[in-house]
C-alpha positions, 0 to 999 in steps of 0.5 A: 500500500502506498503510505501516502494514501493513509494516515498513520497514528504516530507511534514513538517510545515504545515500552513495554506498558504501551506496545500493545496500545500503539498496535491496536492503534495503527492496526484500527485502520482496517475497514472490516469491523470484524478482522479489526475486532478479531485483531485488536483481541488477538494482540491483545492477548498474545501480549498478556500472555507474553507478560503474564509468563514473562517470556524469554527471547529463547522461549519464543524463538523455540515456539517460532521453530517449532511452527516453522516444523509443524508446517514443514510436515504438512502436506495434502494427506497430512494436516499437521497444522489440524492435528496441532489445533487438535490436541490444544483442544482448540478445534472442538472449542472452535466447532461448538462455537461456531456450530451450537447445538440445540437439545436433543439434536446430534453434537459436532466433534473434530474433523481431524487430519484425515478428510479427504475429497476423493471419496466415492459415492455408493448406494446403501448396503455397499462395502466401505471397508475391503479390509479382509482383517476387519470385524464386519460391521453393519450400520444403519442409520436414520437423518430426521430435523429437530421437528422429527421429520426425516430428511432425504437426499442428505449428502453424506461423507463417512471414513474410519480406518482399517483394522490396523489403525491407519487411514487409506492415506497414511500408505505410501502405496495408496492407489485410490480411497478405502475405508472411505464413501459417500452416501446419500439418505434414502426418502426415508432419511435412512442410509445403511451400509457395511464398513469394519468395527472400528479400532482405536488408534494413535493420531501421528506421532513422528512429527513436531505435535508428537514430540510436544504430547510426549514432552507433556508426558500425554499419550496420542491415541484416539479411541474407536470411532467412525467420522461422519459429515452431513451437508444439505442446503437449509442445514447446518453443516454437520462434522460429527463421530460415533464413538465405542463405548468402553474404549480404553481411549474413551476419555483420555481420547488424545484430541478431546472429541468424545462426547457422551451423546456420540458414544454407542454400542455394538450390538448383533444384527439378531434376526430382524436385521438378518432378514432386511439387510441379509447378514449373518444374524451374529454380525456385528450391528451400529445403529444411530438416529442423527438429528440435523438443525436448520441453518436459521437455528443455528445462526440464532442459537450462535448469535444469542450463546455470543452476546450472552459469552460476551456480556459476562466478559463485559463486552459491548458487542452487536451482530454482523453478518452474524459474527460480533463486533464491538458495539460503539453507539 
């Protein structure tokens, strides 16, 4: 930008009692309210933080270093940055933020590293898994809105890792997706397929986010899950997992996505399910009835939990575009 088409505030004698006064000043220039607002708070407290635990030059270089690795790592099967987001907690804090739930409705978790976009579409009762170690596994689910109604032609995204633990993409020798599909909810709201029960599993520990769990003496295992993704228009988007109950990982889960609404059992087809899915009736059963919101509820919802966060934080906040900013009137 052309110094001479803005006005600087002035800044001069920079201490440690003003710096970040005179940062938020000359970054107040900015026009879009929002990233003025995200900025000032962003500054704000990476400055305390630095005060607060009187930060050493050497202490800050090492947190640059090891930023600087956890990008190097990353690549397009591997989202070091996500898995570092991950274990701070901050992806699940992120998500119940941005996508609150009513009761009674189906809860968000963590994406993870492991998402792709290669995915096949399958109709119902396909196998997902070709992983011939796996424990087959029948699932079969429902799709209804908050009002009970079932919701059809929901495009739905689903991927769990084989019987080892690891997901298609973490093999060098990777020709093509497994363990991996997508779905479509039938007029009933209902999609059902065949995967493998899942296992648990360590989340990858050989880089820069591994060596800082073992440094806080954290383990990084998640415990069995199954990943699943909901998008229809009208919709919030869903980011959800179904859970095993009595995993040993179930609540040490090493990425804090466990919830108690999204932990399941197993269970056995029996003779009904036999019949209407033709399987064996000792074969290994997941059923769930997900709950979607409407994007109006959830933009709603998110606006009244934001006013009500911020005003305990003495905060003068309005809405735009659903997002707040400060309130200067």
């Amino acid at each position: 930008m052309d110094p001479s088409q803005v006005k600087i505030p002035p800044m001069k004698d920079l201490t440690v009692d003003n710096i970040t006064e005179n940062v938020i000043r000359i970054n107040s220039l900015c026009e879009d309210e929002r990233m003025k607002y995200v900025l000032e708070r962003l500054v704000s407290h990476l400055h305390d933080f630095a005060r607060e635990t009187r930060l050493s030059s050497k202490e800050w270089m090492a947190g640059l270093l090891f930023l600087t690795e956890v990008g190097k790592i990353c690549s397009d099967v591997r989202q070091e940055f996500i898995l570092l987001s991950d274990i701070l907690g901050l992806s699940i804090l992120v998500d119940s933020i941005d996508h609150p739930k009513p009761p009674n409705s189906t809860e968000g978790t963590v994406l993870g590293p492991f998402h792709t976009h290669d995915a096949a579409e399958m109709p119902h009762g396909e196998h997902m898994s070709h992983d011939p170690k796996g424990e087959p596994l029948l699932v079969v689910c429902t799709l209804k809105d908050t009002a009970g109604r079932p919701i059809p032609n929901v495009k739905i995204d689903i991927w769990e890792t084989d019987s080892s633990g690891r997901y298609d993409v973490q093999y060098a020798e990777r020709e093509g997706p497994d363990g991996r599909c997508i779905m479509r909810s039938d007029g009933d709201g209902v999609f059902w397929f065949r995967g493998i029960t899942p296992v648990p599993y360590p989340i990858p520990h050989d880089g820069p986010v591994g060596k800082l769990l073992k440094l806080l003496r954290r383990h990084p295992f998640r415990p069995s899950h199954m990943h699943f993704m909901f998008q229809k228009e009208g919709f919030d988007h869903l980011i959800t997992a179904l859970y095993l109950r009595n995993d040993p990982y179930e609540t040490s889960d090493a990425v804090f996505g466990v919830k108690d609404s999204l932990v399941v059992d197993i269970g056995r087809a029996g003779s009904e399910y036999a019949k209407k899915y033709n399987v064996p009736e000792d074969q290994a059963l997941l059923t769930y009835d997900f709950v979607l919101v409407s994007e109006q509820e959830t933009s709603e919802l998110r606006e009244r939990n934001s006013k009500l966060a911020l005003d305990k934080l003495g905060r003068k906040v309005k809405i735009v575009n659903g997002l707040p900013v400060p309130d200067l009137d």
